[in-house]
N, CA, C and O of each residue as an XYZ file, in Angstrom:
532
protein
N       0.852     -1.173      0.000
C       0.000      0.000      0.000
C       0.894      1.231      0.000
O       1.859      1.291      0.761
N       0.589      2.214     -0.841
C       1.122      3.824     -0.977
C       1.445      4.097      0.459
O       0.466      3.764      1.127
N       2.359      4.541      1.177
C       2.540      5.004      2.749
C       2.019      6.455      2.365
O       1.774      6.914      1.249
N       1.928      7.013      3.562
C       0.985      8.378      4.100
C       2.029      9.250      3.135
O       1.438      9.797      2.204
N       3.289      9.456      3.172
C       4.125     10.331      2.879
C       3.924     10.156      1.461
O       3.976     11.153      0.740
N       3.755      9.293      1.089
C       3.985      9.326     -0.322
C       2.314     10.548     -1.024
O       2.191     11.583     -1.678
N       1.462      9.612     -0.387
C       0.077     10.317     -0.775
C      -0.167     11.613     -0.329
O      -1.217     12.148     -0.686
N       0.689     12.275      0.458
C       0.979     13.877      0.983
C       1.925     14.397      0.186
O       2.043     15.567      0.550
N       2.912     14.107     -0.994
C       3.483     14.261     -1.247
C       3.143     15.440     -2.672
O       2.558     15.046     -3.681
N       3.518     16.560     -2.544
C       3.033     17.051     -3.744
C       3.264     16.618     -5.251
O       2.452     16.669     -6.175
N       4.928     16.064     -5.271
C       5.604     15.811     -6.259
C       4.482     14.492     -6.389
O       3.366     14.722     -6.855
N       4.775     13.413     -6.043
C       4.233     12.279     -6.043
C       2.641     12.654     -6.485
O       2.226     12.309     -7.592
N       1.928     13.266     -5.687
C       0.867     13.639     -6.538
C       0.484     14.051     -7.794
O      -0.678     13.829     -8.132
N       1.400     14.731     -8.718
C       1.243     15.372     -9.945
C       1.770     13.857    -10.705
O       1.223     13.272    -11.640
N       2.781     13.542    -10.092
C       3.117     12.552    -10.978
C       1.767     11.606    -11.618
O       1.409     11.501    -12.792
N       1.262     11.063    -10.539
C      -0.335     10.078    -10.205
C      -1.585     11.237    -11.699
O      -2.355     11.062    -12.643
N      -1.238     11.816    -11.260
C      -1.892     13.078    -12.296
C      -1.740     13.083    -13.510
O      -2.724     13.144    -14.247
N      -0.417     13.016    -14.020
C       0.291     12.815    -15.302
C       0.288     11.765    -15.675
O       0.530     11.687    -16.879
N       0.035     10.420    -14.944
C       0.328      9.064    -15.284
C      -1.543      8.473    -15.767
O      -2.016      7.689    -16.590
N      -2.205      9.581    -14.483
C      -3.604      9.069    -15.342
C      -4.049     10.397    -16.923
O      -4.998     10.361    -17.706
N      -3.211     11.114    -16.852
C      -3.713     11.686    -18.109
C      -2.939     10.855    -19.163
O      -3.487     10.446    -20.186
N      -1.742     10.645    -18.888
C      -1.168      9.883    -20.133
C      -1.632      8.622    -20.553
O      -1.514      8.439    -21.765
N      -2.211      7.538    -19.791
C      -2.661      6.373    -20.033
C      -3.972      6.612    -20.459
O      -4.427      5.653    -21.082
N      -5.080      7.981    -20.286
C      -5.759      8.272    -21.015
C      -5.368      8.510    -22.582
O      -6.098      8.246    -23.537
N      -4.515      8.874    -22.618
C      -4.288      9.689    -24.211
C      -3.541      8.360    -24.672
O      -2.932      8.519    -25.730
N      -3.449      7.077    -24.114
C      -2.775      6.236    -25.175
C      -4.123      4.960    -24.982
O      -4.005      3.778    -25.302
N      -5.389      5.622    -24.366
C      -6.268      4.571    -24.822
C      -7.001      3.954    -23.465
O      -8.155      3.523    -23.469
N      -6.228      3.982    -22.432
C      -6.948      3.770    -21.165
C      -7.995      4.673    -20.340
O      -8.036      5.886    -20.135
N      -8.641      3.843    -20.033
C      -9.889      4.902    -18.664
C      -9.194      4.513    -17.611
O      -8.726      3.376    -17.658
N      -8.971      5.270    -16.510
C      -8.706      5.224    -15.441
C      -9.673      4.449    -14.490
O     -10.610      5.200    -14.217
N      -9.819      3.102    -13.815
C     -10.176      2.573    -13.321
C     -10.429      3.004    -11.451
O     -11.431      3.322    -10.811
N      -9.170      2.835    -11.128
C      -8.730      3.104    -10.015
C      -7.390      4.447     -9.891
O      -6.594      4.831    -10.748
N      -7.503      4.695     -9.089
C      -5.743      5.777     -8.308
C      -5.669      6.466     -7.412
O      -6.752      7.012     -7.203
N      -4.600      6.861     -6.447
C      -4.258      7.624     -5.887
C      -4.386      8.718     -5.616
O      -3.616      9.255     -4.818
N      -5.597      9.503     -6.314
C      -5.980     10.458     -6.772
C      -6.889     11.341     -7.077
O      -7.371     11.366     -8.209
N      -7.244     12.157     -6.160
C      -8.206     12.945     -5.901
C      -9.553     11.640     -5.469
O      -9.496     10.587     -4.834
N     -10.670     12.359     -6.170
C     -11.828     11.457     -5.505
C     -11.919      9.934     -6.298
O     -13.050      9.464     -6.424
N     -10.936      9.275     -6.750
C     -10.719      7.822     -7.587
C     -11.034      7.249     -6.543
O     -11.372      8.028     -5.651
N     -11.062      6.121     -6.275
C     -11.029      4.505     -5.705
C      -9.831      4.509     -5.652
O      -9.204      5.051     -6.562
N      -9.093      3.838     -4.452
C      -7.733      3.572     -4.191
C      -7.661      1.891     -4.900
O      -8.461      0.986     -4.661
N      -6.758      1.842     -5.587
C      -6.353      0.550     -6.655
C      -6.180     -0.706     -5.437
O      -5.527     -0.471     -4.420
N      -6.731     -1.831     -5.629
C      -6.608     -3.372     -4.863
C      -5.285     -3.614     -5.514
O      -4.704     -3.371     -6.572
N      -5.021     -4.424     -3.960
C      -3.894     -4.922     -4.020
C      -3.450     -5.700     -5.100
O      -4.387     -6.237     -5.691
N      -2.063     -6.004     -5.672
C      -1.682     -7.225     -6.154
C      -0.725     -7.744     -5.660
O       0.391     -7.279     -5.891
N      -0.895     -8.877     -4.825
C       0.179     -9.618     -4.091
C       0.772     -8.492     -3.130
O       1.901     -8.068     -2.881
N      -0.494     -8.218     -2.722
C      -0.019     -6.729     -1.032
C       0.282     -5.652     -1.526
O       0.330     -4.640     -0.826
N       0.612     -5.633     -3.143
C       0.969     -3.902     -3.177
C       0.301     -2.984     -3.991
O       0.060     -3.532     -5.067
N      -0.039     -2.027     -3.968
C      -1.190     -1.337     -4.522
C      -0.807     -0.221     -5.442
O      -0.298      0.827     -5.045
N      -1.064     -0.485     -6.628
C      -0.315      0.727     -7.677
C      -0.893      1.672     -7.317
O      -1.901      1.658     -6.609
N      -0.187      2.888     -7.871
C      -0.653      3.804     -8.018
C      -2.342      4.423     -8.988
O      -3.282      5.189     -8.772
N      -1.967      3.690     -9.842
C      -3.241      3.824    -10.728
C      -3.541      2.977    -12.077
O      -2.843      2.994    -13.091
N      -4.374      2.456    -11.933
C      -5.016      0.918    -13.273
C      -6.211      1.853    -13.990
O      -6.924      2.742    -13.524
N      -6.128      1.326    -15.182
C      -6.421      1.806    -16.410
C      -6.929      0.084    -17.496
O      -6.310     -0.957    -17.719
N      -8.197      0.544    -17.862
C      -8.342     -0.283    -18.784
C      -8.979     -0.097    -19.974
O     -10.201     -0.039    -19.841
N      -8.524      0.032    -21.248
C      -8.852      0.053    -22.417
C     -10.277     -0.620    -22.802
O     -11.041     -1.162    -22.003
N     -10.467     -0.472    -24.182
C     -11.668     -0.883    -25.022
C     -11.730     -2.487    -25.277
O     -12.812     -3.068    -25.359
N     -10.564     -3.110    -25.388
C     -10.365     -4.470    -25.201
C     -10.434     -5.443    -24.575
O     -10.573     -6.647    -24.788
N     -10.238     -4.303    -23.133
C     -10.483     -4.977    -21.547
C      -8.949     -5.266    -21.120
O      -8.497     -6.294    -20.616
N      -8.269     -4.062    -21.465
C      -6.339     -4.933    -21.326
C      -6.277     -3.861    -20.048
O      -7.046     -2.904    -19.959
N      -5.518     -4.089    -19.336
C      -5.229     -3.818    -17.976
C      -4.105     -2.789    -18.043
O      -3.100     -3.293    -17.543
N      -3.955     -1.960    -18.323
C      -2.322     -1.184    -17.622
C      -2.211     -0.905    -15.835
O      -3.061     -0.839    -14.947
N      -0.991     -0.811    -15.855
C      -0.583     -0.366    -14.365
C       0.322      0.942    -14.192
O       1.277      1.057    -14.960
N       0.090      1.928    -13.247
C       0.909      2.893    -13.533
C       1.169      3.290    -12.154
O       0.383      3.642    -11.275
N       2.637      3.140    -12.148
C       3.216      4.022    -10.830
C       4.301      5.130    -10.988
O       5.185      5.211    -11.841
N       3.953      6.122     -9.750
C       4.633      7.323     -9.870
C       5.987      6.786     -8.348
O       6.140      6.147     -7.307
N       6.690      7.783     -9.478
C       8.298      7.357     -8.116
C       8.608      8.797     -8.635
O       8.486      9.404     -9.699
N       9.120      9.083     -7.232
C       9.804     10.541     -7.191
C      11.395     10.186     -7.092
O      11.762      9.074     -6.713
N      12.183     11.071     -7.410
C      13.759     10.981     -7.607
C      14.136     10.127     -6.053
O      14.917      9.175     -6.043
N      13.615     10.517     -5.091
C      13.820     10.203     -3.950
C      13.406      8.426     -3.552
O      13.856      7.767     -2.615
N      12.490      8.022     -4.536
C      12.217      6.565     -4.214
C      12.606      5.452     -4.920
O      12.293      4.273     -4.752
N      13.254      5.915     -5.649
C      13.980      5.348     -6.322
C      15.126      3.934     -5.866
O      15.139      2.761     -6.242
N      16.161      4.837     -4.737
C      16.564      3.759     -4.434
C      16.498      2.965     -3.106
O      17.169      3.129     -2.087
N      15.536      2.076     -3.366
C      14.871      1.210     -2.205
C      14.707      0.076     -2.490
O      14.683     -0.164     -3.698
N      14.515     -1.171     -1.455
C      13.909     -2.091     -1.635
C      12.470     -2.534     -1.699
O      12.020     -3.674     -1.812
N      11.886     -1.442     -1.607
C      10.291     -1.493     -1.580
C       9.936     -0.936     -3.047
O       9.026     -1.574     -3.575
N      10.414      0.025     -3.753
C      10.781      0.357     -5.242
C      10.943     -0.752     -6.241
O      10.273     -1.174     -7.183
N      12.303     -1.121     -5.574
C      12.839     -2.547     -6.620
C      11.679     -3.611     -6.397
O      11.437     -4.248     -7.423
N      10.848     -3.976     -5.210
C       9.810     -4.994     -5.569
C       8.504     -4.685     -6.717
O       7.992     -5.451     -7.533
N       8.173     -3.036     -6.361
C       7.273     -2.900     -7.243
C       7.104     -3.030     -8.251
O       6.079     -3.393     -8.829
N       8.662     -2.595     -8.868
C       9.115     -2.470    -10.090
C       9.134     -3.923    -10.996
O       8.779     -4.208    -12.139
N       9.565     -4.464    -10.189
C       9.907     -6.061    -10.541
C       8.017     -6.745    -10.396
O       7.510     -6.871    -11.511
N       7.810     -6.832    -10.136
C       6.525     -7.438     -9.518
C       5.055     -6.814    -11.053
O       4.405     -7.385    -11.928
N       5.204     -5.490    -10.577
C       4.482     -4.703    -11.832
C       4.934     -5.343    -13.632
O       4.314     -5.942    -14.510
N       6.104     -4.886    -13.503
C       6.323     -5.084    -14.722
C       6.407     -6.928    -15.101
O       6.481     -7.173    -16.305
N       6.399     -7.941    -14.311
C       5.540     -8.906    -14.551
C       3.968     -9.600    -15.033
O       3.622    -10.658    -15.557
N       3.376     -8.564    -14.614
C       1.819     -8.988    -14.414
C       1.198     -9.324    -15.968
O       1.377     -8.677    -17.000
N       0.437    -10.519    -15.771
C      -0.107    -10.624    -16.962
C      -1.938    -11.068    -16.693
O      -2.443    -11.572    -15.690
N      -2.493    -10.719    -17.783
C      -3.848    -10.981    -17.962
C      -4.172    -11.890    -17.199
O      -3.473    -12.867    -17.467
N      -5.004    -12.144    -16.216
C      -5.204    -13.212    -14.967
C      -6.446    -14.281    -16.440
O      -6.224    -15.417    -16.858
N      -7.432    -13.504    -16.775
C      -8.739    -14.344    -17.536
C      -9.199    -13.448    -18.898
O      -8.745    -12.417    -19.396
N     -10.387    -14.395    -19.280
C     -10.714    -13.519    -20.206
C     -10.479    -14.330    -21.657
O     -10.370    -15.551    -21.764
N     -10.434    -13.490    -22.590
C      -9.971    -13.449    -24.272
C      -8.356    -12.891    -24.160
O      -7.514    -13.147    -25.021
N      -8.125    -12.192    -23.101
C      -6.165    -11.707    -23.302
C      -5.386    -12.337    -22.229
O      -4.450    -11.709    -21.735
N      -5.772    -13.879    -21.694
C      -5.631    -14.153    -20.868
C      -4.142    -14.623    -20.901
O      -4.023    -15.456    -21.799
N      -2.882    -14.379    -20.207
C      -1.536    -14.597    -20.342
C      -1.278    -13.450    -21.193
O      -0.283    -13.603    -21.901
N      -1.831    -12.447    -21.318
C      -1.166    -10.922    -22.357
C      -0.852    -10.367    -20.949
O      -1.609    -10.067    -20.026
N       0.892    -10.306    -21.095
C       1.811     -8.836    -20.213
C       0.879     -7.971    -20.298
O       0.232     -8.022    -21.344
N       0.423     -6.746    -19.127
C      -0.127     -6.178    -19.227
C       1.217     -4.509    -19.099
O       2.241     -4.275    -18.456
N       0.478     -3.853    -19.996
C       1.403     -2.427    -19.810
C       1.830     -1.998    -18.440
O       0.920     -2.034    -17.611
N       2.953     -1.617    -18.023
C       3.485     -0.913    -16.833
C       4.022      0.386    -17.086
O       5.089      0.370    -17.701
N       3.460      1.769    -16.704
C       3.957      2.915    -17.139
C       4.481      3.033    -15.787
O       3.983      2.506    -14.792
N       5.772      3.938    -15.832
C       6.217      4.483    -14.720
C       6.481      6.397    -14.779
O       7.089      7.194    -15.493
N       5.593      6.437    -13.542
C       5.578      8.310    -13.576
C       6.752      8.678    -12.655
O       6.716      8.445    -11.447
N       7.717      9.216    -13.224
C       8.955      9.932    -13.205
C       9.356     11.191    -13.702
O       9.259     11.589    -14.863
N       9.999     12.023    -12.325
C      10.274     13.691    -13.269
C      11.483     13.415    -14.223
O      12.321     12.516    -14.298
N      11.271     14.360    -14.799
C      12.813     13.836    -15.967
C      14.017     13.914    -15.418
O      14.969     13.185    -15.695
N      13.999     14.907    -14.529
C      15.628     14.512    -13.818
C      16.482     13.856    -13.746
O      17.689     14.003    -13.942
N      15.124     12.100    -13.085
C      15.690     11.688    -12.693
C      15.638     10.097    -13.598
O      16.038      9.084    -13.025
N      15.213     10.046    -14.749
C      14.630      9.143    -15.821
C      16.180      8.221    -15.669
O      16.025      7.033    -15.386
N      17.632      8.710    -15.843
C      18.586      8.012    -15.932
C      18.636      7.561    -15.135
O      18.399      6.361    -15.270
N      18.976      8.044    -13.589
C      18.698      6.834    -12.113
C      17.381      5.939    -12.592
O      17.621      4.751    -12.377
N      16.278      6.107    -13.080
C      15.440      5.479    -13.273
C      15.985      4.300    -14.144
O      15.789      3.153    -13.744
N      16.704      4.534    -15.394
C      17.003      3.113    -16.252
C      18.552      2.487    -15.464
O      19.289      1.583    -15.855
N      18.617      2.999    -14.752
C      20.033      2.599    -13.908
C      19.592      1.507    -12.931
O      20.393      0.642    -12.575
N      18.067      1.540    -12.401
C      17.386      0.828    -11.885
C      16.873     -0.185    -12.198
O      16.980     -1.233    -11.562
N      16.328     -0.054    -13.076
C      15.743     -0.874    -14.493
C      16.778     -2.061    -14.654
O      16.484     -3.242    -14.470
N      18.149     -1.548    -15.057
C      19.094     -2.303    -15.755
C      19.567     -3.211    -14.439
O      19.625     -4.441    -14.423
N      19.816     -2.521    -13.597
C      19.826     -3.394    -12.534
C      18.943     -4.596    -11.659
O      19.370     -5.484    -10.922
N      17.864     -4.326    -11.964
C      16.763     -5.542    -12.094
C      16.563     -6.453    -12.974
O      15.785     -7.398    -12.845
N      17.372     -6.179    -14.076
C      16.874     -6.821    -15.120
C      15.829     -6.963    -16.108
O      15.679     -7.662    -17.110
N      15.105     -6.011    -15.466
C      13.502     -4.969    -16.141
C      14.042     -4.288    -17.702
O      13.341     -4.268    -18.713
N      14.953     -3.945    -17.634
C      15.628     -2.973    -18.621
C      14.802     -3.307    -20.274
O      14.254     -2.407    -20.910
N      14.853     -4.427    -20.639
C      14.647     -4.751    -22.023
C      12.842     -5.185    -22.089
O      12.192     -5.516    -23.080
N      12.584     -5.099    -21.279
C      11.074     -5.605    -20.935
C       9.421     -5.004    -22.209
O       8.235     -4.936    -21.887
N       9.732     -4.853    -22.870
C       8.847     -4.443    -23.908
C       7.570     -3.934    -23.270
O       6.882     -3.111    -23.874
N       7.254     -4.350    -22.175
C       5.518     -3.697    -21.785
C       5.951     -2.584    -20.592
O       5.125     -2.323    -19.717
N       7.213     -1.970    -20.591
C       7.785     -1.030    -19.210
C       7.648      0.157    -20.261
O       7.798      0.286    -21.476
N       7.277      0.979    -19.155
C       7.347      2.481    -20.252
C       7.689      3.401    -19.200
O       7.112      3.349    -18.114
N       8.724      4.365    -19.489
C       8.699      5.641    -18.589
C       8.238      6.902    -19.100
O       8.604      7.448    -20.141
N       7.272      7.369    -18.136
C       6.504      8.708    -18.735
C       6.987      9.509    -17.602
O       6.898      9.200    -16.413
N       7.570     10.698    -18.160
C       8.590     11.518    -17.536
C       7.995     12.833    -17.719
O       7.349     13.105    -18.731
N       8.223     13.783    -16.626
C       7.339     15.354    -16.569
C       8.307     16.279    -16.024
O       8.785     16.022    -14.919
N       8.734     17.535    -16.774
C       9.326     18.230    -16.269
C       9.832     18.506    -14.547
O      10.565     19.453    -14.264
């Protein structure tokens, strides 16, 4: 689950902001998020994205915001790893990777693939970083 600091967080907030406008503009409705009057997103395996999005198809994205500062953690590296796993539980896309966007200021996008590469996430075709001034 998001800790208190994070959801007080101004930065962290815009990010959650930017991550549900962008997964709008590539095709998703915002389901659940972090964010303003949304539904706070159910767990997956205890941890709770930031914000789920599902298209016209019924395909699932996941989107979390990390500030320069959360980057390097072990509670980060699970999300990261864990998210960018997930695939279609049922259905007609059932075993389809589902999209993982990650909301990041640009600053800090290189610690971000420095992270990446270090997980082994790096080459992952359904990881996306959406980055905001």
């Amino acid at each position: 689950m998001s800790s208190v600091k994070e959801a007080e967080n101004p930065e962290h907030t815009k990010l959650v902001k930017g991550l549900i406008e962008y997964l709008r503009q590539q095709g998703f409705e915002t389901v659940c998020a972090a964010y303003e009057s949304y539904t706070r997103c159910a767990a997956i395996q205890e941890r709770v994205p930031d914000v789920m999005g599902k298209n016209a198809q019924g395909l699932v994205a996941i989107g979390e915001a990390k500030t320069c500062d959360d980057l390097d953690n072990d509670r980060t590296n699970d999300r990261l790893k864990l998210f960018s796993s997930c695939a279609m539980g049922s259905g007609s896309l059932e075993g389809q990777i589902i999209p993982f966007y990650i909301g990041i200021p640009k600053d800090c996008v290189g610690q971000l693939k420095q992270r990446l590469t270090a997980l082994g996430i790096d080459r992952k075709l359904n990881v996306h970083i959406v980055h905001k001034k």
